[in-house]
Each structure stands twice: as structure tokens, then as C-alpha cells.
LUMROKOL-36222 format. One record per residue (C-alpha): residue in three letters; x, y, z; residue number from 1. Coordinates in Angstrom, 1 decimal, padded with zeros to 4 digits. Each point is the difference from the previous one (the first is absolute). Layout:
% LUMROKOL-36222
{node ALA {X Y Z} NUM}
...
***
This chain:
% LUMROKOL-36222
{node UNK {242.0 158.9 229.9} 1}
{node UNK {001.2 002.5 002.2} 2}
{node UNK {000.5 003.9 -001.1} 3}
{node UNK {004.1 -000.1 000.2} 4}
{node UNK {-000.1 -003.6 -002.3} 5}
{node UNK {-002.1 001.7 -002.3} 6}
{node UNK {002.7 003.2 000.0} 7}
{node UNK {002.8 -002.2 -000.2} 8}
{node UNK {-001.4 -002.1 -003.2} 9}
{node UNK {-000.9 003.2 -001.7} 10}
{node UNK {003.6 001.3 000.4} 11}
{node UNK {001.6 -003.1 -000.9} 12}
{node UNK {-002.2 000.1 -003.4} 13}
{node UNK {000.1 003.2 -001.1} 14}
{node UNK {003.3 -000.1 -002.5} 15}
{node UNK {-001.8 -003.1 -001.2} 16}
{node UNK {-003.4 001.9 -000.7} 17}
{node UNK {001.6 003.0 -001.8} 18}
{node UNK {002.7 -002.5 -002.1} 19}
{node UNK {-003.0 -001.1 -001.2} 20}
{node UNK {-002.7 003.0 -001.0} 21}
{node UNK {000.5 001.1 -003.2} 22}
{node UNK {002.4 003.4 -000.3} 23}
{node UNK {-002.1 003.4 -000.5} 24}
{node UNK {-000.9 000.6 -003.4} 25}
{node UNK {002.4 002.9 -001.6} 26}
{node UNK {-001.5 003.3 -000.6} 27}
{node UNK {-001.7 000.6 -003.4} 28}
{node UNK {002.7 001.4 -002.6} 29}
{node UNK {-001.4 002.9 -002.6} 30}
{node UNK {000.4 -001.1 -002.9} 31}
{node UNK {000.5 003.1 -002.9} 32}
{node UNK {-000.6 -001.8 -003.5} 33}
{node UNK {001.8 002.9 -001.5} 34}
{node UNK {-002.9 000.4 -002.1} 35}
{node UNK {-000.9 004.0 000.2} 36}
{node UNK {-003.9 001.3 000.8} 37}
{node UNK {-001.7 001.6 -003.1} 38}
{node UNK {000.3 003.0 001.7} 39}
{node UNK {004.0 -000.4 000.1} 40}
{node UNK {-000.2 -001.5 -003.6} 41}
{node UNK {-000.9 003.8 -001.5} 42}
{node UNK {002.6 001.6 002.0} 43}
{node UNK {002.1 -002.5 -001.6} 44}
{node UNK {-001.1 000.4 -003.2} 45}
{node UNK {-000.1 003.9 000.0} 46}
{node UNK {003.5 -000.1 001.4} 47}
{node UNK {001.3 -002.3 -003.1} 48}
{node UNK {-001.3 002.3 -002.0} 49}
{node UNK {001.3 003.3 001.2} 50}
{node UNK {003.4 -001.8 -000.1} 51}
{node UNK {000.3 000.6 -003.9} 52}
{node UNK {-001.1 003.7 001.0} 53}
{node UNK {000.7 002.5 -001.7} 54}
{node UNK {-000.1 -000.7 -003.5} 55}
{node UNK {002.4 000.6 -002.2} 56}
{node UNK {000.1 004.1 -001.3} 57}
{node UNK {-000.9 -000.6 -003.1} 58}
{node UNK {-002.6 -002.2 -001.4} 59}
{node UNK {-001.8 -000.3 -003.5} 60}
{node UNK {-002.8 -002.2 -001.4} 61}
{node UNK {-002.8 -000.5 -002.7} 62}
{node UNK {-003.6 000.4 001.6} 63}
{node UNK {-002.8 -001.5 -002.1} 64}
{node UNK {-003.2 000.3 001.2} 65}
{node UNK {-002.9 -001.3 -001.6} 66}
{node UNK {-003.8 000.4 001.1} 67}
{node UNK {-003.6 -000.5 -001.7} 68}
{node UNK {-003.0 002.6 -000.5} 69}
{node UNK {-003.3 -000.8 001.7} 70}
{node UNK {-001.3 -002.5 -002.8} 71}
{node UNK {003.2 -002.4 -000.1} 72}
{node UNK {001.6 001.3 -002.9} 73}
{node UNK {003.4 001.6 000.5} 74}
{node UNK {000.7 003.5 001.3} 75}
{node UNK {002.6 001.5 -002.6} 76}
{node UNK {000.2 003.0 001.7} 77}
{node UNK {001.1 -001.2 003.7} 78}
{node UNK {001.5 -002.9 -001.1} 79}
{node UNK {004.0 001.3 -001.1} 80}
{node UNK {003.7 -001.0 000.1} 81}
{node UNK {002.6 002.7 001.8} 82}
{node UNK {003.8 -000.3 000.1} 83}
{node UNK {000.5 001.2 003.7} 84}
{node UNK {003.6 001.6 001.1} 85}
{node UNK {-000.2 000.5 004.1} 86}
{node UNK {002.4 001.6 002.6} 87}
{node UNK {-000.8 -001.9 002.9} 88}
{node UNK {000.9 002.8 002.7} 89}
{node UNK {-002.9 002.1 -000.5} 90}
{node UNK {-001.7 -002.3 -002.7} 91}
{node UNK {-000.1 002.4 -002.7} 92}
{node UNK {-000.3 -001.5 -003.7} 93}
{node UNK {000.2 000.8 -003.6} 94}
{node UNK {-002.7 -002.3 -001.4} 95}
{node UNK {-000.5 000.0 -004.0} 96}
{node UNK {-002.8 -002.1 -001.9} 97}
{node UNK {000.5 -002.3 -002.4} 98}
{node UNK {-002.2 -000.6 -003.1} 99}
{node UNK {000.4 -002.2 -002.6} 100}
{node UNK {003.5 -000.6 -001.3} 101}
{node UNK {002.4 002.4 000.7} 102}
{node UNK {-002.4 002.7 000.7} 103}
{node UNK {000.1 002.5 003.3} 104}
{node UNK {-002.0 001.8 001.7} 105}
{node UNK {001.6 003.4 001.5} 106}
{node UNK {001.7 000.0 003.2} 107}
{node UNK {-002.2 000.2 003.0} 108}
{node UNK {001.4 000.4 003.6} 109}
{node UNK {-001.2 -002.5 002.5} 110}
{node UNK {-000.2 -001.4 003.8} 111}
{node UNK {-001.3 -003.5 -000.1} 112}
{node UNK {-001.9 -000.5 003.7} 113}
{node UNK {-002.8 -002.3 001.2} 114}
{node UNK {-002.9 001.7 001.3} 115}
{node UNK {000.1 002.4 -002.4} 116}
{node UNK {-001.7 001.3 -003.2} 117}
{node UNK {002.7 -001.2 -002.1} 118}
{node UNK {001.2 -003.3 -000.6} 119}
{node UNK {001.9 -002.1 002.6} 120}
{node UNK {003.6 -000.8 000.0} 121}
{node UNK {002.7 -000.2 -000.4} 122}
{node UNK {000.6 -003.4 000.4} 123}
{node UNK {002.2 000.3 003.4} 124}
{node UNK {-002.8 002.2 001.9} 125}
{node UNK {-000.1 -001.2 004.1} 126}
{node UNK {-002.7 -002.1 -000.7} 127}
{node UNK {-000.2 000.8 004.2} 128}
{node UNK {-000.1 003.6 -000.2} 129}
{node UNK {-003.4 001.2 001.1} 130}
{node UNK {-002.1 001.7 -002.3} 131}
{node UNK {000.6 003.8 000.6} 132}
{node UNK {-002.7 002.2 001.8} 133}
{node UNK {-001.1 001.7 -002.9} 134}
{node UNK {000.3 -000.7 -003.5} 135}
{node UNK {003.8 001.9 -001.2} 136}
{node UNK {000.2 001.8 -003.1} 137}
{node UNK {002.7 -000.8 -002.4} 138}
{node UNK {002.2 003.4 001.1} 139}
{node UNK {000.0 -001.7 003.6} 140}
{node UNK {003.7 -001.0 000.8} 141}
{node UNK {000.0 -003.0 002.7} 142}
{node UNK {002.3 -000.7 002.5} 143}
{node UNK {003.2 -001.6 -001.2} 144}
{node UNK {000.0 -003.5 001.2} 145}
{node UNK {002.7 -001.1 002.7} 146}
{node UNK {001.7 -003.2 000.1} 147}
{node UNK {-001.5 -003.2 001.4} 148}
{node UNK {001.3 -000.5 003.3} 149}
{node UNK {-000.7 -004.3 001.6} 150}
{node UNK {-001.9 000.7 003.3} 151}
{node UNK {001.9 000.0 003.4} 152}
{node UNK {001.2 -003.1 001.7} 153}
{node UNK {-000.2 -000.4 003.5} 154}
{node UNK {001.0 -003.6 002.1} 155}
{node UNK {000.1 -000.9 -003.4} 156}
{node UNK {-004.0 000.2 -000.4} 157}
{node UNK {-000.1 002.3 -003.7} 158}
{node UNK {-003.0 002.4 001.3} 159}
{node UNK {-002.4 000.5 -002.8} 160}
{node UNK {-002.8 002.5 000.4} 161}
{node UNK {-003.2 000.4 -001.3} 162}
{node UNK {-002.7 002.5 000.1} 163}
{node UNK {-002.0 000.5 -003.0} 164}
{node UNK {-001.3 -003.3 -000.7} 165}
{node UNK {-001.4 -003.3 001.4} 166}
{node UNK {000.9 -003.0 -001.1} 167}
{node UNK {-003.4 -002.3 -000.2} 168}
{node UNK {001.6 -003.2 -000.9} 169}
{node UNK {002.9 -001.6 -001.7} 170}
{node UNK {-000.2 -003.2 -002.0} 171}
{node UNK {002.8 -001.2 -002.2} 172}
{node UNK {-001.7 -000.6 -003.4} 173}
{node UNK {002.7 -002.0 -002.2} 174}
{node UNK {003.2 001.2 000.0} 175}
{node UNK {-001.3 003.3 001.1} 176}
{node UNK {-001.2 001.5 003.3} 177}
{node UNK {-003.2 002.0 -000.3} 178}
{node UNK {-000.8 002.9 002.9} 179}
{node UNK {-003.4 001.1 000.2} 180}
{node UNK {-000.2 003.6 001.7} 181}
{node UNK {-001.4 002.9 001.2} 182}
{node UNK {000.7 003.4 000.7} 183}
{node UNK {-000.3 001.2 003.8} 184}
{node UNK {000.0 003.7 -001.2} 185}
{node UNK {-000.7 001.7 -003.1} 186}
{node UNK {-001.2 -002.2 -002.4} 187}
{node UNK {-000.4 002.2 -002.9} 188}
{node UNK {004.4 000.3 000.6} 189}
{node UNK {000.8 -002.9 001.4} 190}
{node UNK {-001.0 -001.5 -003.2} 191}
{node UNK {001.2 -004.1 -000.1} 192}
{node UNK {-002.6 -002.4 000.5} 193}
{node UNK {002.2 -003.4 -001.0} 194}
{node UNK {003.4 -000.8 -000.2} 195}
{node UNK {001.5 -002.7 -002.0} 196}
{node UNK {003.3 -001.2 000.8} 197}
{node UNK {002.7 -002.4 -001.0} 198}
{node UNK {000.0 -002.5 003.5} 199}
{node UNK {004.0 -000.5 -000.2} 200}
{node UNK {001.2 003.5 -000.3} 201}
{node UNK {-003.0 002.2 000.3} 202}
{node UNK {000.3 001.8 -002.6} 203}
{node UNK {-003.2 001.6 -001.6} 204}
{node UNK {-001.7 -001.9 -002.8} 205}
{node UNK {-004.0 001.8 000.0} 206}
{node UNK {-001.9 002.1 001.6} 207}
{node UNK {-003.5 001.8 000.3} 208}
{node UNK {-000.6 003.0 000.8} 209}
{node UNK {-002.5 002.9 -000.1} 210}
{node UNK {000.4 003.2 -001.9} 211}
{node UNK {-001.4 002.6 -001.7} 212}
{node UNK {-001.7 000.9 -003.5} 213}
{node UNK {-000.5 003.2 -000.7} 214}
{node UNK {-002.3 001.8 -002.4} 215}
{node UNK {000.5 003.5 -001.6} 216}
{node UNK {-002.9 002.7 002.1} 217}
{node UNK {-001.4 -003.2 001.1} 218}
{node UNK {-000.2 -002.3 003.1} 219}
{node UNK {002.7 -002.3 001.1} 220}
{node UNK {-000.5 -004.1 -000.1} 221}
{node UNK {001.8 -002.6 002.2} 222}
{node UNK {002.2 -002.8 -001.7} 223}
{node UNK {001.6 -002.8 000.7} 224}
{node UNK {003.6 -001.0 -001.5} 225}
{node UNK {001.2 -003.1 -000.4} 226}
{node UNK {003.6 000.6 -000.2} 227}
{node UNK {002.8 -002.0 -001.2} 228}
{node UNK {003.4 -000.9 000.9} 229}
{node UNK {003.2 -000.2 -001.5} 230}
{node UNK {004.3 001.0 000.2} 231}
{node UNK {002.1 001.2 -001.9} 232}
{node UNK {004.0 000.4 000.9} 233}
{node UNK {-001.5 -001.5 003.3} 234}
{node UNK {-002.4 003.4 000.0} 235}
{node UNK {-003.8 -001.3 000.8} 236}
{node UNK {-001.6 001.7 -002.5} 237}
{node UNK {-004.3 000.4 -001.0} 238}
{node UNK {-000.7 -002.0 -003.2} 239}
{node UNK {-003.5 000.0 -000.8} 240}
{node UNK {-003.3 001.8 002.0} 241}
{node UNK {-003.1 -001.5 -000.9} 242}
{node UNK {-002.7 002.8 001.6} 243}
{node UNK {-004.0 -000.3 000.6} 244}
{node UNK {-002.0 003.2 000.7} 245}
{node UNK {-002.1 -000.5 002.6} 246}
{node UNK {-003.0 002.5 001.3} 247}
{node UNK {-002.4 -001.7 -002.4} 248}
{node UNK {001.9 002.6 -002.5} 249}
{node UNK {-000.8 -001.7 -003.6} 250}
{node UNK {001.7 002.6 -003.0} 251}
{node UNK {002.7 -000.8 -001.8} 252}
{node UNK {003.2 -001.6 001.5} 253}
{node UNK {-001.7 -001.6 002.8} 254}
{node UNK {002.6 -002.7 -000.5} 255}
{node UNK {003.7 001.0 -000.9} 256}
{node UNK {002.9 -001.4 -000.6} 257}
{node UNK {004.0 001.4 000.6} 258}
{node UNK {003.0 -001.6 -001.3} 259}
{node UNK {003.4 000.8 001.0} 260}
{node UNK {002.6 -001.1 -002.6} 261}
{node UNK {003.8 000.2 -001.1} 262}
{node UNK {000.7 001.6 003.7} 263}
{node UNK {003.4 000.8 000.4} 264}
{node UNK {002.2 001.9 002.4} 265}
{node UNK {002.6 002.5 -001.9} 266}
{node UNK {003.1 001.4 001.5} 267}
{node UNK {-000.6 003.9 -001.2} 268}
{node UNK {-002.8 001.6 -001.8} 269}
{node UNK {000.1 003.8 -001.1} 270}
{node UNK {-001.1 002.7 002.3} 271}
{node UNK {-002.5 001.7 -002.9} 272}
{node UNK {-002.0 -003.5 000.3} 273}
{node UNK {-001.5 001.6 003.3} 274}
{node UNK {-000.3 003.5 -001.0} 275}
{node UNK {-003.2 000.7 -001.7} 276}
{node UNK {001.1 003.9 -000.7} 277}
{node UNK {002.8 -001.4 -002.6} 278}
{node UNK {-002.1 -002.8 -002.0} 279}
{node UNK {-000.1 002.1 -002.8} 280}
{node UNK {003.8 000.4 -000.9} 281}
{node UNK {000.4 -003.7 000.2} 282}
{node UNK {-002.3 -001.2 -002.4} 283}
{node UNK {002.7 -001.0 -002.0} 284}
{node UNK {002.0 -002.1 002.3} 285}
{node UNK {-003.5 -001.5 002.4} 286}
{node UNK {000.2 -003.4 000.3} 287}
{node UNK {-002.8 -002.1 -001.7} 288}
***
């Protein structure tokens, strides 16, 4: 066959040849399952919960905390019941014991904070707040809180950041999704270690999360919080705290318990509730 047959049957072929190869395959397509990284899940999460931020001004509860001694019997003198009256601005509190019936104790001023030698609360603390530098005394006025914000938008991508923890993993564990993490700075502040969450809206069910336990002229021992999860009036509120000493500290109240009860969220309270200077001309008129 000569070279210009050869051309000519080529040419005369060709739209046969390519009718009949197969048409390029298409480009892979990304596929976004919608389903946000762990990582984005805690931005997520944080953000839900700074969307109830602040809390209401005023806020009171009933703490009961109850604790054993070293040989398992229980500890009557750490283990009490407080009404608890708090301006949520500057968290300052009128807290009163309760005894038996309708007996009182006097009125005591107060500022409920974790990480500190007192007892935690109240029940709307920002369970995200890091722990503060160095423990505060009770006359140490914090920083009013400002009003949750949703994070910025842009090409409708919600940015949410995160820099003081890692997210390990992220498994959904019935109807709940459970984050395990770590801090990436400051671990004694950046204080959660797990964070239990409702998988539909996200709002906070449990978590754990370290702390502090403090002992009069004495040393200071690690402990770890398992903290629960509530609302109320659409507030996410603390419940319960079950805390373990850690250190290989073994005295009395090496496991204690707080309750949070009958929290609720009044319109006014009097200004003398968070004036220590003027308890003692309303003994009379204190609430009980």
C-alpha cells in the first residue's frame, strides 16, 4: 500500500475513530459532606454557647455541697446548704447558710469563681473562661461581661477560630457528641478536657475539666470536675460538679459533691444585698 493510500484511509476514518472512543472522563467533583472537622465542631460549640451570653443581671440559687472525712463517714463541717443572691456584672453575692428548719446563718458577702478557694458558681459561670493567672481574692472585681457577638461571615463561610485547645477526636456517643481535647497553651487556665454536647443543637450537656483545691497554709492539689449541664429560661446553667482530688492528696473531701438547685433569674434585687459595709442594719429585712 502506498504512503498517500495509507494518508487518504486515515483521513477518511478519523470522524469514525473518534465517534467511537469513549468521551473523556469529567473532572473529579469535591464533594463537602457538610459534616464540620472536630476542630470546627468546638468553634461551633463555644459559639452556641456565648450566644446566651451574658447572663441575666441577677441570678440566685441554693448550693449544697456535701463531702466525706478521710475514713468515709460524712464531713459535717464542709458539707452545708447556702441560699446564694448574685449580681452577675461584677459577680458579687450575699450568700446565707441554712441549718435546720428555718434557721440562718448571718449574712456573709460572696464571689462565687472556679479556681478559687471558695466554692464554684454560680451556676451561669463561662464554663470557657480560662482559669485566671493567679488565684483572685473575693474583694477582686472582674471585668463586666459583654454581649455574645456570632462570629464574622465571609462568602458565606461563618469563620470560627480556635486557639487554646485541640480537638483529639470527636465521636457521637448516642444522642450526644463527645469532644476529647487539649489545651495548646496554658493548661493550668485553659482548663476543659471533655465536652459533652447535645448532636442537634449543640448545646452543652457535661463536661470535665481540671481545677483547683486549695488548702488553708498548705499546698495546692489538682482536680478534676465533671460538670453538668442544664437551662433554665433557655439560660445553660451548671447543675451538679462531681470533683476528685488528684496529687495522691488523701484527707478529707477528696471526693465532693455541688448541687445547684431552685436557680432562678429575678428582675431586681436590693442594692444592700452586695454591700457587705450595710449587712448589719438589714438583719431584719435579709432574705432567708
Amino acid at each position: 500500500m502506498s504512503l498517500r493510500l495509507l494518508f487518504a484511509l486515515t483521513v477518511a476514518l478519523a470522524p469514525l475513530l473518534a465517534a467511537a472512543a469513549p468521551p473523556p472522563a469529567p473532572p473529579p467533583v469535591a464533594v463537602d459532606s457538610g459534616t464540620p472537622t472536630p476542630q470546627r465542631y468546638l468553634g461551633l460549640i463555644r459559639a452556641k454557647f456565648r450566644s446566651h451570653r451574658p447572663p441575666p443581671l441577677y441570678e440566685s440559687y441554693t448550693l449544697v455541697r456535701f463531702q466525706l472525712t478521710d475514713h468515709g463517714d460524712t464531713d459535717f463541717v464542709e458539707s452545708y446548704t447556702y441560699h446564694v443572691w448574685v449580681r452577675n456584672t461584677d459577680r458579687a453575692a450575699l450568700g446565707r447558710k441554712v441549718f435546720r428548719d428555718f434557721a440562718r446563718g448571718p449574712l456573709e458577702f460572696q464571689r462565687p469563681a472556679f479556681n478559687a478557694d471558695r466554692d464554684p458558681g454560680p451556676p451561669t459561670a463561662d464554663v470557657f473562661e480560662p482559669a485566671p493567672i493567679h488565684p483572685q481574692p473575693v474583694e477582686f472585681v472582674p471585668t463586666p461581661e459583654v454581649a455574645g457577638t456570632a462570629p464574622p461571615e465571609i462568602a458565606n463561610v461563618r469563620t470560627v477560630g480556635e486557639f487554646d485547645y485541640h480537638v483529639d477526636s470527636a465521636e457521637v456517643e448516642g444522642d450526644q457528641l463527645h469532644l476529647h481535647m487539649s489545651p495548646l497553651r496554658d493548661p493550668d487556665r485553659n482548663r476543659l478536657r471533655d465536652i459533652y454536647v447535645d448532636k442537634t443543637t449543640l448545646e452543652l450537656r457535661k463536661l470535665i475539666a481540671t481545677d483547683k483545691f486549695f488548702i488553708q497554709q498548705g499546698p495546692t492539689y489538682g482536680v478534676k470536675f465533671t460538670i453538668l449541664m442544664g437551662a433554665v429560661d433557655g439560660v445553660p446553667v451548671v447543675t451538679d460538679i462531681h470533683g476528685e482530688v488528684g496529687d495522691n492528696y488523701d484527707g478529707d473531701g477528696k471526693n465532693v459533691d455541688f448541687h445547684f438547685r431552685d436557680i432562678k433569674f429575678p428582675d431586681a434585687m436590693p442594692a444592700w444585698y452586695f454591700d457587705a459595709k450595710t449587712y448589719h442594719s438589714h438583719e431584719d429585712d435579709a432574705p432567708s
